[in-house]
C-alpha positions as a LaTeX table, in Angstrom:
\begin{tabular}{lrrr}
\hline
Residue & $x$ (\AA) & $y$ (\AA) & $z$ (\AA) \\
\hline
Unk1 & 126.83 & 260.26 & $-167.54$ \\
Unk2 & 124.55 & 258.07 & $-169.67$ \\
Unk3 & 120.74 & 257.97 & $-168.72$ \\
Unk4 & 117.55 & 256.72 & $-170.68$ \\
Unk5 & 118.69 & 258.14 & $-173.71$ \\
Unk6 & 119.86 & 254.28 & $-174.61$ \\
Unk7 & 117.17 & 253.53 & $-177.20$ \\
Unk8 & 116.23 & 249.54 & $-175.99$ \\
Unk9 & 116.11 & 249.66 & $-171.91$ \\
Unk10 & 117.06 & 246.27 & $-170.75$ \\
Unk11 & 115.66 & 245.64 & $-167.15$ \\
Unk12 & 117.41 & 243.07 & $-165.00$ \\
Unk13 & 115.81 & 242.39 & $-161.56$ \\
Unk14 & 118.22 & 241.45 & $-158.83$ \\
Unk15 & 116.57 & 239.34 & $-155.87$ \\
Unk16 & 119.31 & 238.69 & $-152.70$ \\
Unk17 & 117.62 & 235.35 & $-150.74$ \\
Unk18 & 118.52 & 234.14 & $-147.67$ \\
Unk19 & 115.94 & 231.28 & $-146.20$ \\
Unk20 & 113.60 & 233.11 & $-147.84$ \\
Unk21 & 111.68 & 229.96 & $-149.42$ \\
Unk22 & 108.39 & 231.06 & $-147.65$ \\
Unk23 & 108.83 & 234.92 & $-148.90$ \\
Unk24 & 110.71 & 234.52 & $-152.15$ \\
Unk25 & 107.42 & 232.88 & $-155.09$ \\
Unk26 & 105.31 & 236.09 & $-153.64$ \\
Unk27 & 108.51 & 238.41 & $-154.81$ \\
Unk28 & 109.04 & 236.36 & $-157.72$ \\
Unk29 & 105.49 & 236.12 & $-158.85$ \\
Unk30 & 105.27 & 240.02 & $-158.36$ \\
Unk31 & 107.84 & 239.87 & $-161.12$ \\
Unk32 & 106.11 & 237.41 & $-163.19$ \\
Unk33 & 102.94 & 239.36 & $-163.26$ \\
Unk34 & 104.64 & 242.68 & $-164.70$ \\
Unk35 & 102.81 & 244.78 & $-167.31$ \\
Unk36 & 106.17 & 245.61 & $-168.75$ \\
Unk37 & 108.52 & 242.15 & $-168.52$ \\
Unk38 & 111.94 & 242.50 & $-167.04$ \\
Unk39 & 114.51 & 241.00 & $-169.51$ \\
Unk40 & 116.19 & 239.16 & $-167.39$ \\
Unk41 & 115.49 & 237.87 & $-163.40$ \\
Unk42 & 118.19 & 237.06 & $-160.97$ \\
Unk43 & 118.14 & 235.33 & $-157.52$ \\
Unk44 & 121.75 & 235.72 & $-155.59$ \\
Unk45 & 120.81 & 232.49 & $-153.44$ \\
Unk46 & 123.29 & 233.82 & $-150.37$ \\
Unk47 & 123.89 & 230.64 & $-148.75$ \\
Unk48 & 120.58 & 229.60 & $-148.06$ \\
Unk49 & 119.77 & 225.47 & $-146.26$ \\
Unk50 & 116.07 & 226.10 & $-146.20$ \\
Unk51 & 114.12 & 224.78 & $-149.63$ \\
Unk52 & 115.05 & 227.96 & $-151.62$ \\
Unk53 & 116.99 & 225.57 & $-154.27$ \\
Unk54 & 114.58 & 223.44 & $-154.66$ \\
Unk55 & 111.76 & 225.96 & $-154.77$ \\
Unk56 & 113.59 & 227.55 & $-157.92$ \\
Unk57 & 114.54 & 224.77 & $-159.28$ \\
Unk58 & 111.20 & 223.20 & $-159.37$ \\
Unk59 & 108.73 & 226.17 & $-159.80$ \\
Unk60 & 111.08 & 229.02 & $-161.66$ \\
Unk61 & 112.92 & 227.51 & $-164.55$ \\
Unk62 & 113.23 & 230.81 & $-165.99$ \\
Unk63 & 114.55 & 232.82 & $-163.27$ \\
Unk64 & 118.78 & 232.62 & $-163.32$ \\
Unk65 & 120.14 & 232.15 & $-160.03$ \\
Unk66 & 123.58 & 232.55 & $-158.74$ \\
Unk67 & 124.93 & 230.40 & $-155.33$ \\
Unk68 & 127.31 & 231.95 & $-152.74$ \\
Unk69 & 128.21 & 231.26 & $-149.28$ \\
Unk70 & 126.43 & 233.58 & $-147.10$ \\
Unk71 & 127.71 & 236.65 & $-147.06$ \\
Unk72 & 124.94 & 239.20 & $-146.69$ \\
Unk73 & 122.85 & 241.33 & $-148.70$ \\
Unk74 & 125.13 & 243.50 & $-149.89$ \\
Unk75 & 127.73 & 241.43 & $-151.39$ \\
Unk76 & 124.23 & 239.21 & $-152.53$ \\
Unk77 & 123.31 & 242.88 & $-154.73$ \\
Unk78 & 126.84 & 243.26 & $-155.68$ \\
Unk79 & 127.34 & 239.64 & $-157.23$ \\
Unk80 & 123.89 & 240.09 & $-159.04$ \\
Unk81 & 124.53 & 243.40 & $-160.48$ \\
Unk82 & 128.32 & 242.62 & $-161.20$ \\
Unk83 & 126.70 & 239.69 & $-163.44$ \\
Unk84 & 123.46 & 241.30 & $-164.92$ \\
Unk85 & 123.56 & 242.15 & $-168.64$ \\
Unk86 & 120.35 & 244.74 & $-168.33$ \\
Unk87 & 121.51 & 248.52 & $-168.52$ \\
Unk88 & 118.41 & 249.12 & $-165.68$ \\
Unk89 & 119.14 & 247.12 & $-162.61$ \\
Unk90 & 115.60 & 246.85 & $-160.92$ \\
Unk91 & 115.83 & 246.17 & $-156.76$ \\
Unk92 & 113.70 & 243.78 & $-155.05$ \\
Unk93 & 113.87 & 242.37 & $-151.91$ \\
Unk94 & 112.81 & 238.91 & $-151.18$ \\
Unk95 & 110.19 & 239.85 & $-148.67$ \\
Unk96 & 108.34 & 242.53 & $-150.81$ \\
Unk97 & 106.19 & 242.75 & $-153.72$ \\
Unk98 & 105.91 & 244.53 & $-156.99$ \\
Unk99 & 102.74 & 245.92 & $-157.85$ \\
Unk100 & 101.59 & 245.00 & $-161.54$ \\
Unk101 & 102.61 & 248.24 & $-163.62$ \\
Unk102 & 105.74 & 248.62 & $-161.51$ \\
Unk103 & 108.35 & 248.50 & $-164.05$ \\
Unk104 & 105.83 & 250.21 & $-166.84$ \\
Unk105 & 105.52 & 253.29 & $-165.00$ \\
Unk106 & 108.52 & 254.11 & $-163.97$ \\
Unk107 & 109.79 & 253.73 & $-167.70$ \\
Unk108 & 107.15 & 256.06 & $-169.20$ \\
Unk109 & 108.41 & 258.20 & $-166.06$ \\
Unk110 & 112.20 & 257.92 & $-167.36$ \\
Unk111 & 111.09 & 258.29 & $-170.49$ \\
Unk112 & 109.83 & 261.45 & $-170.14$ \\
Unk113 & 113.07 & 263.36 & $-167.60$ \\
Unk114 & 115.56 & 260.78 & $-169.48$ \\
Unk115 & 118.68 & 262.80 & $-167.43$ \\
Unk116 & 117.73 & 261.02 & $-164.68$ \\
Unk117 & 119.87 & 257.78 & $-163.74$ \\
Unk118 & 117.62 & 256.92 & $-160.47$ \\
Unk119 & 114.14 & 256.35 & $-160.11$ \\
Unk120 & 111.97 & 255.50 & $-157.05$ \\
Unk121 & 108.42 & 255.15 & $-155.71$ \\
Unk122 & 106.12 & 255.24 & $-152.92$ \\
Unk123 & 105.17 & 251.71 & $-151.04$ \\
Unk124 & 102.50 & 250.41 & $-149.03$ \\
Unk125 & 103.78 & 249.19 & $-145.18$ \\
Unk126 & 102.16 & 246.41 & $-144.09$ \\
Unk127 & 102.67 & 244.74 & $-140.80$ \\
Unk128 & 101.55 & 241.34 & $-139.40$ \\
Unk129 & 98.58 & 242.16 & $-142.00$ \\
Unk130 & 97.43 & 245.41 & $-140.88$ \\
Unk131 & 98.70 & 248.68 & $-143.24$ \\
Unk132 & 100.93 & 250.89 & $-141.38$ \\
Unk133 & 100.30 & 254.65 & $-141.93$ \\
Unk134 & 104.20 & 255.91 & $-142.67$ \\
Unk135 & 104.81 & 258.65 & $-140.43$ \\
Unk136 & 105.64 & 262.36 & $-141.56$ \\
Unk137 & 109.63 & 261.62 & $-141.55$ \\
Unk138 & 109.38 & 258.87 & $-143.99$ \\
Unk139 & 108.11 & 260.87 & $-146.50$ \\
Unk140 & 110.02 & 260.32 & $-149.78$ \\
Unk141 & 110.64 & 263.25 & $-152.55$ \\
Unk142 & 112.41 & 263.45 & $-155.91$ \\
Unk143 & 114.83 & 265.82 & $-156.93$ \\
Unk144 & 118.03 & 267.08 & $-155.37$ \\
Unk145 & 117.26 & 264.99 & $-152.14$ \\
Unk146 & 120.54 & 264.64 & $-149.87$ \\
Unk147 & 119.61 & 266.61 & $-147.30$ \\
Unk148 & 115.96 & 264.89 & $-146.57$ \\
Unk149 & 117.87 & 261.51 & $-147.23$ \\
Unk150 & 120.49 & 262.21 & $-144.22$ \\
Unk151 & 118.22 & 261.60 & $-141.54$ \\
Unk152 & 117.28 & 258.23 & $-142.45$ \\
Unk153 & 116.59 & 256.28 & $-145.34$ \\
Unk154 & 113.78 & 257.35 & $-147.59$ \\
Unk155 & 114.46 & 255.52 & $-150.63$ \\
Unk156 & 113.76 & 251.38 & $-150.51$ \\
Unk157 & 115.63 & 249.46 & $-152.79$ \\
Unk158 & 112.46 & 247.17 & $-154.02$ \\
Unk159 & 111.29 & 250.96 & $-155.08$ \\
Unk160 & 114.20 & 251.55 & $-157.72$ \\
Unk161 & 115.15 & 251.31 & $-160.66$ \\
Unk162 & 118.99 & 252.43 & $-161.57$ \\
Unk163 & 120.96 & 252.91 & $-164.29$ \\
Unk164 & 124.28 & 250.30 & $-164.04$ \\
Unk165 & 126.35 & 253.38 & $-165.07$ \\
Unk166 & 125.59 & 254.75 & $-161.47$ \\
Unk167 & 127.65 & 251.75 & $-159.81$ \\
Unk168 & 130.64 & 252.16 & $-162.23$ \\
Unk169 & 130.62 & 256.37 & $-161.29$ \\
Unk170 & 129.90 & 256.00 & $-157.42$ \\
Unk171 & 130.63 & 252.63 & $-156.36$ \\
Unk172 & 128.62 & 249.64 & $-155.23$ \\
Unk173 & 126.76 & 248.58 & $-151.67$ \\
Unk174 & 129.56 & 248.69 & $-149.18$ \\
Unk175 & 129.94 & 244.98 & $-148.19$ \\
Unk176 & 131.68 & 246.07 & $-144.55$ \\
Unk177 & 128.42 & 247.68 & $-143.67$ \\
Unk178 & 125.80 & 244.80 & $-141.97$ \\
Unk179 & 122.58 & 247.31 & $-142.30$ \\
Unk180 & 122.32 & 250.68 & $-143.90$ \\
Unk181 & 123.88 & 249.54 & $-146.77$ \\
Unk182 & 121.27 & 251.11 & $-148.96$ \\
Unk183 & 121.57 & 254.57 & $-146.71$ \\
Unk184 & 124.88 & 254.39 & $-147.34$ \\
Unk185 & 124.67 & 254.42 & $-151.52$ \\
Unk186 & 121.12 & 256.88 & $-151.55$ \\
Unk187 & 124.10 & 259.47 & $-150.01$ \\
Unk188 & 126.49 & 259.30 & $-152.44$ \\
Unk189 & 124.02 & 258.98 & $-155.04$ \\
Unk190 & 122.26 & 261.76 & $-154.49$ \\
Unk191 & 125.18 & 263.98 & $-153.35$ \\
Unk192 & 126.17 & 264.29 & $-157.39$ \\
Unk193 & 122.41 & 264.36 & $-158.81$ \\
Unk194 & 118.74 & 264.48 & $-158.59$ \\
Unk195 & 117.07 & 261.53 & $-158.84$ \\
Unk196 & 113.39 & 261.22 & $-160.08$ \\
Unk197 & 109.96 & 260.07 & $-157.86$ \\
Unk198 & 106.43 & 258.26 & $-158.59$ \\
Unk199 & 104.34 & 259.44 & $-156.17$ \\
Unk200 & 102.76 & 256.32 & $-156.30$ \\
Unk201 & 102.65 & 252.97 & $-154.54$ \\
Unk202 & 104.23 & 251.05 & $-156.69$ \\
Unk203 & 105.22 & 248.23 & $-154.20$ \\
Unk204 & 104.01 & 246.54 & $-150.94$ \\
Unk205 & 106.79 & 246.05 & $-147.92$ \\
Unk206 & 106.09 & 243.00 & $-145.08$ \\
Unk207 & 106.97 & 243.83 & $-142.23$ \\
Unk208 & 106.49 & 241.78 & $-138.53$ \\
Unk209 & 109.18 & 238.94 & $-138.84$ \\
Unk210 & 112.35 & 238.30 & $-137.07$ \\
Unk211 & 114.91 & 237.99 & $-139.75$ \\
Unk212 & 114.74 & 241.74 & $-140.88$ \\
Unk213 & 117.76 & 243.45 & $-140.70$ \\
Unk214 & 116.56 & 246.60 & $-138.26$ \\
Unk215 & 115.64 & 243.31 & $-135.75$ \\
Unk216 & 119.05 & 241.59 & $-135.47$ \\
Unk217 & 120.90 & 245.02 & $-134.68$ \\
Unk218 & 120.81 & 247.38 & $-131.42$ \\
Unk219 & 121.61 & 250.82 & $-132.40$ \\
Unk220 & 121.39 & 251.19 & $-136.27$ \\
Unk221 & 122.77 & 254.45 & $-135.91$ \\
Unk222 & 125.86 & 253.38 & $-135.62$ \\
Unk223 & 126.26 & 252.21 & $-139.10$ \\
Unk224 & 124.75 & 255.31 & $-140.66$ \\
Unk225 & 127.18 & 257.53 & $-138.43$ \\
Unk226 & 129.92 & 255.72 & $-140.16$ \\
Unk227 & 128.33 & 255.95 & $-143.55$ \\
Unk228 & 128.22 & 259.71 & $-143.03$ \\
Unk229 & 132.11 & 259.59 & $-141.71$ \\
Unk230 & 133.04 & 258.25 & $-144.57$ \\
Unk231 & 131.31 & 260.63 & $-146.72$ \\
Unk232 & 132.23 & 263.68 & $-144.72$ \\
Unk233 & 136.17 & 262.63 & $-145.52$ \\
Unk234 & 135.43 & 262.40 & $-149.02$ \\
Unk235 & 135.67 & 265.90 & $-150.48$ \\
Unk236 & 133.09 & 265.44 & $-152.46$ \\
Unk237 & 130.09 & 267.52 & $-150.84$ \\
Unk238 & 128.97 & 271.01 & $-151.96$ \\
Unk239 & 129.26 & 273.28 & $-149.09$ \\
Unk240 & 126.11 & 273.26 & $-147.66$ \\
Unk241 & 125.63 & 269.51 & $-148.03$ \\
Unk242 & 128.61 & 269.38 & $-145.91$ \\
Unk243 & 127.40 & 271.23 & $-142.95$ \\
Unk244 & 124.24 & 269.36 & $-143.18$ \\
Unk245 & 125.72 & 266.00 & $-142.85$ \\
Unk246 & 128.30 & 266.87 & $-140.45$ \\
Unk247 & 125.37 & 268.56 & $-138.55$ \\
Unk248 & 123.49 & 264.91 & $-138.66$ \\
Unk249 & 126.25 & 263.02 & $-137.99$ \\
Unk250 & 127.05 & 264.72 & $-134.83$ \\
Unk251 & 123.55 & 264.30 & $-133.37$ \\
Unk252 & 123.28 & 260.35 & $-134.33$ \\
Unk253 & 126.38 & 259.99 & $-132.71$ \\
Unk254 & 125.68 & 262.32 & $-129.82$ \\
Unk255 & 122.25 & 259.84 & $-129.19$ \\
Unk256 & 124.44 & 256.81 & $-129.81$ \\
Unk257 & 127.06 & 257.58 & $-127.38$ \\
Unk258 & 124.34 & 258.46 & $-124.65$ \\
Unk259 & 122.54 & 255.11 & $-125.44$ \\
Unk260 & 126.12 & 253.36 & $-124.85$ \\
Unk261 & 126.67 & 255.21 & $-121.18$ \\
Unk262 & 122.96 & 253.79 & $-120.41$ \\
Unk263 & 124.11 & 250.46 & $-121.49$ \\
Unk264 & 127.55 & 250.51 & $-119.75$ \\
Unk265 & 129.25 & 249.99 & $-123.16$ \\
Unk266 & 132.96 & 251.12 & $-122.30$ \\
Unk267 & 134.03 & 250.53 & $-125.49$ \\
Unk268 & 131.69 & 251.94 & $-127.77$ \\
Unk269 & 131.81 & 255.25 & $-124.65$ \\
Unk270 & 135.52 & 255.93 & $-125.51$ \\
Unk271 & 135.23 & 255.54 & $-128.89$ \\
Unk272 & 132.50 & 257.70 & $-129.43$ \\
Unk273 & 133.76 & 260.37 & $-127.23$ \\
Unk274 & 136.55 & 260.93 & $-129.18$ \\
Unk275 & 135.05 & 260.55 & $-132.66$ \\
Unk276 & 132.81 & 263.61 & $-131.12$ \\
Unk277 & 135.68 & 265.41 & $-129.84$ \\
Unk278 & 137.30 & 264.89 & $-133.39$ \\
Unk279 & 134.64 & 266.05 & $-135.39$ \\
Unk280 & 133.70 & 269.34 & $-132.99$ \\
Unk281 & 137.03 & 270.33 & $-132.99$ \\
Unk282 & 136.79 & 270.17 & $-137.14$ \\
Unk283 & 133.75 & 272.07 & $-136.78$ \\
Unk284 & 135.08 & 274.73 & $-134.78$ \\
Unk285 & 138.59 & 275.17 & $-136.91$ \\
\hline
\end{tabular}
């Protein structure tokens, strides 16, 4: 497992885009305006036919950008990471912003708990403007954190920064997953090892417009629950990490399945019914 001991950290930041042209320069320029430059900055232009091209052609010389067909965020990380030559691979999303001693502080952080191959933040929520106070459940914690991460996800992706030896140990983002991609890898991340936490703001999130993810899909859940199923088949959970998960899984999908009988959803009923059935009966063997 290699960490921080490498002597020179190399930062690349990976930016996904798609029609982001109004969003992206305030993402970039967050970049730009480090305390601590990033070595090297790449936009995964995911099919975009709004001005993004232009825009980083024109205004961001310096930033290397890789073009693909559209093909979501996910496979957008994946190509970016795949092709970085940093051994940090720094997050961002194009519709957030770095604060200024972002990337500074969570290297002095590393620097001093160098085991740790993960490191996140606290954010600020803002929302058509106005700051959003984050609620009790969205608290975020370092540490051995699998159990606090099952419910939801409390680690944003514009908050990290991670080592690229974690992708070649656990995988990358799961492509086949629309949303909860990042819920998805903060599991099996954090199922192995700790991970280490600013309590800090160290970034601002926008939130408000209609291309976020969370406001294109009904029932997020579902993807999570599958995320779980996945992870639950994997053998790779200590014992009471397992019960936990199967514990949450059965709930989200207990919720989802009552939220498809309100909606008439036949398919999604008999499907869910007997991934329930499946999983109790495990339970109870």
């Amino acid at each position: 497992m290699a960490a921080m001991s490498d002597l020179n950290p190399r930062i690349s930041v990976i930016i996904p885009s798609h029609n982001r042209a109004h969003t992206l320069p305030r993402a970039l320029d967050s970049v730009l305006a480090q305390t601590r430059s990033a070595e090297e900055i790449i936009v995964i232009d995911d099919g975009s036919d709004d001005d993004t091209p232009d825009l980083l052609a024109q205004h961001y010389p310096q930033v290397r950008v890789i073009q693909q067909t559209n093909q979501g965020v996910s496979a957008a990380r994946n190509r970016g990471i795949e092709q970085a030559t940093g051994n940090w691979i720094a997050l961002l999303d194009s519709d957030d912003e770095w604060h200024p001693n972002k990337l500074q502080c969570q290297l002095e952080a590393l620097a001093a708990a160098p085991a740790h191959r993960l490191i996140h933040s606290d954010e600020i929520w803002l929302r058509n403007g106005e700051q959003i106070k984050q609620m009790q459940k969205h608290g975020k914690q370092g540490g051995w954190i699998f159990q606090h991460c099952l419910p939801m996800c409390v680690i944003s992706p514009s908050t990290t920064m991670i080592h690229r030896s974690v992708f070649d140990d656990i995988g990358y983002f799961d492509e086949d997953l629309p949303a909860c991609e990042d819920y998805d890898l903060w599991l099996r991340l954090t199922a192995r090892e700790p991970v280490l936490y600013i309590d800090q703001a160290l970034i601002t999130k926008y939130g408000g417009h209609a291309d976020q993810l969370s406001a294109r899909f009904w029932g997020m859940d579902r993807f999570r629950i599958r995320a779980l199923e996945r992870l639950l088949s994997s053998d790779t959970l200590r014992h009471e990490d397992l019960e936990a998960a199967r514990q949450v899984m059965l709930k989200k999908a207990s919720i989802y399945l009552n939220g498809a009988r309100k909606r008439g959803r036949t398919e999604i009923i008999t499907e869910y019914e007997a991934l329930l059935q499946r999983w109790q009966t495990e339970t109870e063997a």
